[in-house]
C-alpha positions as CSV (number, residue, x, y, z in Angstrom):
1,X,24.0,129.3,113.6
2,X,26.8,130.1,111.0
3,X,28.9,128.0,112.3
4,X,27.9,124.9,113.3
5,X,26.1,125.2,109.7
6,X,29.5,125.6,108.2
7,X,31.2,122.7,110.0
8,X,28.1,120.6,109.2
9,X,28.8,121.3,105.5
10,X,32.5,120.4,106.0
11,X,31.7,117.1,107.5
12,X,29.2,116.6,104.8
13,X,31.8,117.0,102.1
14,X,34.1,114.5,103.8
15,X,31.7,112.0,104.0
16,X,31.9,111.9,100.0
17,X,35.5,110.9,100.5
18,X,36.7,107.5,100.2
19,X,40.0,107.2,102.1
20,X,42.7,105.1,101.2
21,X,46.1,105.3,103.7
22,X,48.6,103.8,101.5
23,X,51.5,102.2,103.4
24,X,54.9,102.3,101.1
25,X,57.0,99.2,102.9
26,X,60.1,97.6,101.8
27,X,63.8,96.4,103.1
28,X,66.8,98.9,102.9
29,X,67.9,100.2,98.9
30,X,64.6,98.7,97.8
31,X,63.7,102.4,96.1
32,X,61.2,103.6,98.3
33,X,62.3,107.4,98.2
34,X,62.0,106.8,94.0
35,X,58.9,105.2,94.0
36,X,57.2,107.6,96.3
37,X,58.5,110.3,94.5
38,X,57.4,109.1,90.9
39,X,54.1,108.3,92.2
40,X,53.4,111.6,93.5
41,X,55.2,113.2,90.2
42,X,51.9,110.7,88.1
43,X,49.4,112.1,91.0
44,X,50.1,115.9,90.6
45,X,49.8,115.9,86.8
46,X,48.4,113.0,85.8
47,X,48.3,112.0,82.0
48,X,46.8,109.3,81.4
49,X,48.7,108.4,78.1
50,X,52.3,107.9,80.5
51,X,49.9,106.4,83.0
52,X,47.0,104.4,82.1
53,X,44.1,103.9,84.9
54,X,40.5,102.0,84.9
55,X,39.9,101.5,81.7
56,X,41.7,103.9,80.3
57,X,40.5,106.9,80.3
58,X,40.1,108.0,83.9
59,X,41.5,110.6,84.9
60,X,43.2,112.1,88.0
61,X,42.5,116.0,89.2
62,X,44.2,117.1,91.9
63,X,41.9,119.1,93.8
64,X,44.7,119.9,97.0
65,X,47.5,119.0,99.0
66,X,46.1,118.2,102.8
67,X,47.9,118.6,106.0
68,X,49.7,115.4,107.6
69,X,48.0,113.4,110.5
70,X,49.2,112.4,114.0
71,X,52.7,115.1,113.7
72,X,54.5,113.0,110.8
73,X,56.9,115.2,108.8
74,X,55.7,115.7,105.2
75,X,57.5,113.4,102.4
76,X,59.9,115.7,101.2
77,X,58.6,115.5,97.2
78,X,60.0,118.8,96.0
79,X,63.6,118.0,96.8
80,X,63.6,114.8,95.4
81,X,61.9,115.2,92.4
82,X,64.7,118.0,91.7
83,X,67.6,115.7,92.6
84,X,65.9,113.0,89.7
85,X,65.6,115.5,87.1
86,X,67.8,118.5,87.3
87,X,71.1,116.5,89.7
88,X,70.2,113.0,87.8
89,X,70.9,111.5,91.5
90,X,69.0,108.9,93.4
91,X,67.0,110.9,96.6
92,X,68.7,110.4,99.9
93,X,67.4,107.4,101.5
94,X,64.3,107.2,103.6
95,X,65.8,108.0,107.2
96,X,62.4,108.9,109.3
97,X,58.8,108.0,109.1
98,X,57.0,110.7,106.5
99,X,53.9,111.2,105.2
100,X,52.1,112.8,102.1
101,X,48.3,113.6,101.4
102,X,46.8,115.2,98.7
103,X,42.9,115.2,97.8
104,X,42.2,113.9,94.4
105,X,38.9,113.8,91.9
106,X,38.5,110.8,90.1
107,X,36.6,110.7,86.4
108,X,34.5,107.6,87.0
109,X,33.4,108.9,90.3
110,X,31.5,111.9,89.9
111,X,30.3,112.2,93.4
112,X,33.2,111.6,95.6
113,X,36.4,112.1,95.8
114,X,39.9,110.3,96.9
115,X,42.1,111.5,100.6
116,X,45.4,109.4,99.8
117,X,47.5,109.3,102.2
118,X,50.9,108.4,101.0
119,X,53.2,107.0,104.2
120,X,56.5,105.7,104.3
121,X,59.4,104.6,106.5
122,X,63.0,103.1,106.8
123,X,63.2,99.8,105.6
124,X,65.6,99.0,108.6
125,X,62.9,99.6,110.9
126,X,61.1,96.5,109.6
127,X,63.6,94.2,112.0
128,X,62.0,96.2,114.9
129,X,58.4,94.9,114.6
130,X,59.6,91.7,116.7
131,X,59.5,94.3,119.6
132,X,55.6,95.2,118.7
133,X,53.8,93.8,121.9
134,X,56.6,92.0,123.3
135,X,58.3,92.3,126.5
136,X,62.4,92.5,126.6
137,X,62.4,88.7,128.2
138,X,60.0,87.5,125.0
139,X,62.4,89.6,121.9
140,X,65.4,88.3,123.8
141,X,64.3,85.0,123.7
142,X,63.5,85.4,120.0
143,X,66.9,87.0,119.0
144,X,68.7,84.0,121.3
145,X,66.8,81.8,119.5
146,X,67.9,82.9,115.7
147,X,71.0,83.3,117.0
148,X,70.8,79.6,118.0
149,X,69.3,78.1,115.2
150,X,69.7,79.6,111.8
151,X,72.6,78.4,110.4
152,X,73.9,81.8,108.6
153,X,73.1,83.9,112.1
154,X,74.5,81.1,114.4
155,X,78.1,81.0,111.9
156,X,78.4,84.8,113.9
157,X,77.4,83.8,117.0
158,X,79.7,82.0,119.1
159,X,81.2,84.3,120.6
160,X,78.0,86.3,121.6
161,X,76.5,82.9,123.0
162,X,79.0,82.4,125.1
163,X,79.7,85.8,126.6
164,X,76.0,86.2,128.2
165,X,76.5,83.1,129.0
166,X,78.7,83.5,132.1
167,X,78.5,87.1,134.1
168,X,80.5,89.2,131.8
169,X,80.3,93.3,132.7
170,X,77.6,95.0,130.6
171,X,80.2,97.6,128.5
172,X,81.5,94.3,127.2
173,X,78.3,92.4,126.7
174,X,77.3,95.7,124.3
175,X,81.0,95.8,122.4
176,X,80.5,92.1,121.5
177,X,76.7,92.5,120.2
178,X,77.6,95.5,118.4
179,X,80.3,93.5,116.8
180,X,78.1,90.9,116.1
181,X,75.9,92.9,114.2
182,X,78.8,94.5,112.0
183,X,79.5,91.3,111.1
184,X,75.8,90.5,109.9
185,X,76.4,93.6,107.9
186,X,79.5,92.4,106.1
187,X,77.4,89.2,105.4
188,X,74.2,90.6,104.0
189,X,72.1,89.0,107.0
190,X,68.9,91.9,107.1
191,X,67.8,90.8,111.0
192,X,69.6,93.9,112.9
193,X,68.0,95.0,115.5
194,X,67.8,97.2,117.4
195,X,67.9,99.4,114.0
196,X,69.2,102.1,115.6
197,X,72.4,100.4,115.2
198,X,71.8,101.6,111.4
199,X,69.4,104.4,111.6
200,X,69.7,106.5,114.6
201,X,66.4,108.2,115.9
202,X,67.1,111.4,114.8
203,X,68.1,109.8,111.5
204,X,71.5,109.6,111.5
205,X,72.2,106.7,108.8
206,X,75.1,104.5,108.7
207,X,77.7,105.6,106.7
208,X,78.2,102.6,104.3
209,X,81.2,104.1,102.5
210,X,83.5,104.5,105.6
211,X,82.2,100.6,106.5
212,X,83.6,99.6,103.1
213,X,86.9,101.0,104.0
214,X,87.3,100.5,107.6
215,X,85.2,97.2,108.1
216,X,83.5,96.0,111.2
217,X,86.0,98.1,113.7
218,X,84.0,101.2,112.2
219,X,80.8,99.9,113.2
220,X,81.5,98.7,116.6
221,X,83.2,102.0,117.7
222,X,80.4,104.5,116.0
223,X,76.8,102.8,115.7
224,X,74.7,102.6,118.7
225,X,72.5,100.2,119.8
226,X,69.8,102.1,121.7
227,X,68.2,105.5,121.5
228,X,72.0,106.8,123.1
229,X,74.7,106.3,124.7
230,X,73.6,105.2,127.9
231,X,70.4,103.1,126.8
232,X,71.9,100.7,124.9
233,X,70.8,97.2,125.6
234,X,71.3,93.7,124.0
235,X,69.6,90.4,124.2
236,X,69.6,88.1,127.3
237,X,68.5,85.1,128.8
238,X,66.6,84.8,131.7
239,X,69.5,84.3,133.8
240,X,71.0,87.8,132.9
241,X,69.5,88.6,136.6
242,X,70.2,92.5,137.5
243,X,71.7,93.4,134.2
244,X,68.4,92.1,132.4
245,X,66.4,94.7,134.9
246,X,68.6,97.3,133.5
247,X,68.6,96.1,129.7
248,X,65.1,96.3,129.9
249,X,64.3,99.5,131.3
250,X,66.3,100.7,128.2
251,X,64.1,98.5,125.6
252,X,60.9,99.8,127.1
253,X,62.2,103.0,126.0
254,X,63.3,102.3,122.8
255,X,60.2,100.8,122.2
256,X,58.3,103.6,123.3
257,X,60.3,106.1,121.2
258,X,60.7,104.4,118.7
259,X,58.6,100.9,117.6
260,X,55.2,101.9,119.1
261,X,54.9,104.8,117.1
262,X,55.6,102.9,114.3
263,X,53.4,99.8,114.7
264,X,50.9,102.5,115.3
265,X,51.6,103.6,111.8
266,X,51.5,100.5,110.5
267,X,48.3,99.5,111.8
268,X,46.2,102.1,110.2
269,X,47.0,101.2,106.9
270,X,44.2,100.0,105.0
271,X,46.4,99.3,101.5
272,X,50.1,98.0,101.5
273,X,52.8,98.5,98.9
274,X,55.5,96.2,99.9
275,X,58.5,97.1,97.5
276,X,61.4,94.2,97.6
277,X,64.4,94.5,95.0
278,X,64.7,91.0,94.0
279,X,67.9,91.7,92.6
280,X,69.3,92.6,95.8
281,X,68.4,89.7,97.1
282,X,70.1,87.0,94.5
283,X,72.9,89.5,95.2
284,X,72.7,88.8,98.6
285,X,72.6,85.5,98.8
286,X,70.7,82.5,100.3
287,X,71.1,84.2,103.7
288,X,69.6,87.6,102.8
289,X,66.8,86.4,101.2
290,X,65.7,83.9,104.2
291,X,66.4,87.4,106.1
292,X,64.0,89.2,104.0
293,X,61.3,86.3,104.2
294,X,62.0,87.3,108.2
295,X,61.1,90.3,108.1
296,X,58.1,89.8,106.0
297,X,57.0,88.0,109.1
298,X,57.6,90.5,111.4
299,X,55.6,93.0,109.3
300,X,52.8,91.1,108.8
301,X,52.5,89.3,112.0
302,X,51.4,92.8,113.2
303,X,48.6,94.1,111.1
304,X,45.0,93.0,110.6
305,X,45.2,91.4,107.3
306,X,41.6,91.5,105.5
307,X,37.9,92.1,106.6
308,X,35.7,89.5,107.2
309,X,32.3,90.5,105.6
310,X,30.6,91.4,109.0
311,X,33.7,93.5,109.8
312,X,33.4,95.5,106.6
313,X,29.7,96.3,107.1
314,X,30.5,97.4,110.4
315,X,33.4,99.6,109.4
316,X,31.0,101.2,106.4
317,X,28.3,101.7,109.0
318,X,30.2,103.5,111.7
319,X,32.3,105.4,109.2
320,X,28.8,106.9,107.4
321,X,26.9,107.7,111.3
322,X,30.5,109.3,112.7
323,X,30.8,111.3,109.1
324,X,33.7,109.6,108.6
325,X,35.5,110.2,112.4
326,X,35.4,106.5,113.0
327,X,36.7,103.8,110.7
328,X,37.3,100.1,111.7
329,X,40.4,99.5,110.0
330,X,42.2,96.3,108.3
331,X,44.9,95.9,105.6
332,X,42.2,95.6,102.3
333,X,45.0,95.2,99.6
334,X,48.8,94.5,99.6
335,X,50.7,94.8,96.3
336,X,54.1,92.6,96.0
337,X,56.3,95.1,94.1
338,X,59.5,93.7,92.4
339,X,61.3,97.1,92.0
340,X,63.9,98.5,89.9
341,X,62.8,96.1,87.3
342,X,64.9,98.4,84.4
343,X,68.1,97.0,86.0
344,X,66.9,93.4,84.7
345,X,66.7,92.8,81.0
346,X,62.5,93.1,79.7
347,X,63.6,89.2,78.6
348,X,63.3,88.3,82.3
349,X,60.6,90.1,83.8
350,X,58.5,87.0,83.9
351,X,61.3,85.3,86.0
352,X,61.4,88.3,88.2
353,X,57.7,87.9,88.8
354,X,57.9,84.3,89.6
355,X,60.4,84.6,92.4
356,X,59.0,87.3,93.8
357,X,55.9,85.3,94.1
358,X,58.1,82.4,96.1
359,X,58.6,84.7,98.7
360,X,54.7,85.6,99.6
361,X,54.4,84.5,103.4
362,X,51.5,81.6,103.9
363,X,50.1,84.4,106.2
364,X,49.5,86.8,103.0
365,X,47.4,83.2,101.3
366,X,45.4,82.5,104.7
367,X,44.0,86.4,105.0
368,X,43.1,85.9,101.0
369,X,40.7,82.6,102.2
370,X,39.4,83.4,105.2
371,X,39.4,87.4,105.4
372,X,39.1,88.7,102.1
373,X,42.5,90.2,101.5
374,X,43.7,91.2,98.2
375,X,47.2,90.8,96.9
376,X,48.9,90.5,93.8
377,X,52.4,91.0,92.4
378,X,53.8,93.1,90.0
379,X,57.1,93.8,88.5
380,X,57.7,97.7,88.2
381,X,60.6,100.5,88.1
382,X,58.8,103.8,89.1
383,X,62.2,105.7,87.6
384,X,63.1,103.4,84.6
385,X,66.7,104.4,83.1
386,X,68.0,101.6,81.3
387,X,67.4,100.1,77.3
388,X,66.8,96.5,77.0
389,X,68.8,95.5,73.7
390,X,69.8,92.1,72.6
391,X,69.8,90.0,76.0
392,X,71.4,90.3,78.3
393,X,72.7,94.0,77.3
394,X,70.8,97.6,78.7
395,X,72.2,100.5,78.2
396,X,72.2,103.5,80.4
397,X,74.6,105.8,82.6
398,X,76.7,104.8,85.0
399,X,78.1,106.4,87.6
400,X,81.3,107.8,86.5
401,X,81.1,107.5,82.9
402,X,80.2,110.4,80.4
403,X,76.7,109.4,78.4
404,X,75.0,106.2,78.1
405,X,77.1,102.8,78.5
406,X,76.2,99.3,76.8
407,X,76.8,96.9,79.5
408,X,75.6,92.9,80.5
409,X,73.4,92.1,83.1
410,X,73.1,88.7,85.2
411,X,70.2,86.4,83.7
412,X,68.0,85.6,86.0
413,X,66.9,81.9,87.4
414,X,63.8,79.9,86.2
415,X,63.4,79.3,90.6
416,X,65.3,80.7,93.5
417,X,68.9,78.8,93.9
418,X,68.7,76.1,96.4
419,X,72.5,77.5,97.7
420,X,73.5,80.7,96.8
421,X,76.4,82.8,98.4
422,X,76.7,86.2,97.9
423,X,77.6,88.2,94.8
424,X,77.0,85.4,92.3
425,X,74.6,87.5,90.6
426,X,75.3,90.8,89.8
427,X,73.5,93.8,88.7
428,X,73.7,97.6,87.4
429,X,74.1,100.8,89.8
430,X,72.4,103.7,87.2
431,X,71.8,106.7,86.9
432,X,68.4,107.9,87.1
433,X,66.1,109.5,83.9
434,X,63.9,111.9,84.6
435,X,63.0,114.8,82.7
436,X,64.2,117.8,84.0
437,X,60.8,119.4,83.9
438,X,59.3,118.9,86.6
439,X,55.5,118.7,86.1
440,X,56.5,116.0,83.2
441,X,56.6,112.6,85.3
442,X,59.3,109.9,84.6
443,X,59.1,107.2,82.0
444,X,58.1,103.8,84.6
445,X,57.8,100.0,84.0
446,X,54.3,98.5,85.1
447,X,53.3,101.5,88.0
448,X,50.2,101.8,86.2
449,X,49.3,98.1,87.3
450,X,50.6,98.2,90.8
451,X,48.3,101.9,91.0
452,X,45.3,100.4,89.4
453,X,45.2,97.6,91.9
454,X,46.5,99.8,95.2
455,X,43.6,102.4,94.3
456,X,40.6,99.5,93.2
457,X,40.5,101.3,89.2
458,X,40.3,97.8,88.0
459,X,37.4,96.3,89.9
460,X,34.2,97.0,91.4
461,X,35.1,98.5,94.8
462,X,34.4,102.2,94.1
């Protein structure tokens, strides 16, 4: 009797957790890797004079670090909390899917207790999601169609059209995609997919540096676009005939490998932290940021956005009669996070705000009627490492000077530019500043607010 007793108890004690699976989403550069890292750094030792929750005076205990679910890799917190503090480097870019869970206690609950699960992937991935669900005919068609009809992806595209066009051999129906898609690199375009042609499956990232020097030739004769060699596959029209067969027997395989696991992923989120460097994208220019907005769609398209009220009784009733083994899942909250917010004078934070608001898909509004999603927006730098003196000037280190630099930043607009090309606007690469201890958690712009909301401190769901 001792053990099913014992495993009774243990199911008992889980019941008394509330879950929250906290997906961390965003576009390439948009500081993932940093704001996971921070956040975990505020969960371990939580203080809640550097970071303020409920009303104030809650309080974080970690109670345990738990094992990751369904074979993800753990987030790799150690190693990049070092390379903040004691190498004052940015972490290495998010290159595979990880995960992090820790239990927590919370001081305004006195009977339960907090399982966050932390996830996060490549933001190049996001381009992928048009595969979710799709057949090779249906993404072709919808590749073929930007391709087609967006002016900044159709400026690329001639020569692409044309080729599968007329009955070219596959080897150089491949060269001339992959060229196509080292050109949208060169021109800031975010729709590249498959991703692999950036972020190989066993994480092999793109190295940007060499692309810089060598241009698009590098690309085309390095970067794949399939899980190897001899998968690759490219987009074609109906027509493609035998070739198509063979395109798409190489899809369904990268889709297996590669999107199903992560739409998966996705869809077993119940809060979403989607972290876009606006910065980036006025850098970018008008064609980026329509890319982003793209992407957005792709994302969002796929997940179950709100709970209608029936659907969240249901989910509470089967999650307290399963002790917790079955949950009825639906995106509750997303947070719009306007990252590295130090790299923009403190004058213009309430511009930053604005525009990231502009770019909130009419998807995100219709959940918020009908479904009962959540979302807000908030401007935040998990890692903040500039100064905000008289505007425009910060101050901070830059890479490749010795101590701390006084140095302009671009203003930023009242409303997003009806035209803008690329580089226009420009903005800081620092340093990061963290303390070198390791328990002491960096200085941050506005986390607390973004973490309130994600984790329901400031309202009544508790």
């Amino acid at each position: 009797m001792a053990a099913p007793f014992s495993e009774l108890t243990d199911r008992l004690r889980r019941v008394r957790r509330r879950p929250v699976r906290l997906g961390i989403v965003g576009l390439s550069q948009s500081g993932k890797t940093a704001f996971t890292t921070a956040l975990i750094n505020h969960l371990r030792r939580h203080d809640p004079r550097r970071l303020p929750l409920g009303n104030g005076t809650v309080t974080l205990d970690w109670v345990a670090r738990l094992p990751t679910q369904g074979g993800l890799p753990e987030f790799p917190y150690e190693r990049c909390r070092d390379m903040l503090g004691l190498k004052r480097e940015w972490p290495r870019k998010t290159v595979a899917t990880s995960e992090y869970r820790c239990l927590l206690h919370r001081s305004d609950w006195p009977s339960r207790s907090l399982d966050l699960d932390l996830l996060d992937f490549p933001g190049e991935r996001l381009a992928d999601l048009s595969m979710a669900g799709r057949s090779f005919r249906q993404w072709s068609e919808s590749v073929l169609a930007l391709l087609r009809t967006v002016p900044e992806y159709h400026a690329h595209a001639d020569e692409y059209l044309a080729l599968v066009g007329s009955a070219a051999p596959p080897d150089e129906i491949l060269a001339a995609y992959r060229r196509l898609l080292s050109r949208f690199v060169g021109a800031y375009l975010p729709v590249i997919t498959p991703s692999s042609f950036l972020v190989t499956p066993t994480g092999d990232y793109v190295d940007m540096d060499r692309f810089n020097a060598e241009g698009a030739p590098y690309l085309e004769a390095h970067r794949l676009i399939g899980l190897d060699a001899a998968t690759q596959f490219a987009p074609l029209p109906e027509s493609a005939g035998e070739l198509a067969s063979e395109f798409d027997r190489h899809y369904r395989g990268y889709r297996a490998q590669v999107v199903d696991p992560l739409a998966r992923w996705l869809s077993s989120c119940t809060e979403l932290a989607i972290l876009i460097d606006v910065a980036q994208l006025l850098s970018g220019g008008s064609g980026y940021i329509n890319g982003v907005k793209r992407n957005l769609s792709f994302l969002l398209s796929h997940l179950a956005l709100g709970q209608r009220p029936w659907h969240a009784l249901a989910g509470n009733l089967a999650q307290f009669l399963s002790l917790e083994r079955i949950r009825l899942r639906g995106v509750r909250r997303i947070a719009f996070i306007a990252t590295k917010a130090d790299r923009i004078h403190r004058d213009d934070h309430a511009k930053l705000e604005h525009l990231l608001r502009d770019l909130i898909p009419d998807a995100v509004k219709d959940a918020a009627f009908h479904a009962g999603l959540r979302f807000e927006t908030f401007v935040c730098a998990a890692v903040s490492s500039t100064t905000s003196l008289e505007y425009p000037m910060l101050q901070a280190r830059l890479p490749g000077h010795e101590g701390e630099s006084v140095f302009p930043t671009s203003s930023v607009p009242s409303e997003w530019p009806e035209s803008l090309p690329p580089l226009r606007y420009r903005f800081p690469r620092v340093l990061p500043s963290a303390p070198e201890h390791r328990d002491t958690p960096p200085r941050h712009i506005g986390l607390d607010r973004a973490i309130n909301f994600l984790l329901g401190m400031s309202g009544s769901d508790r």
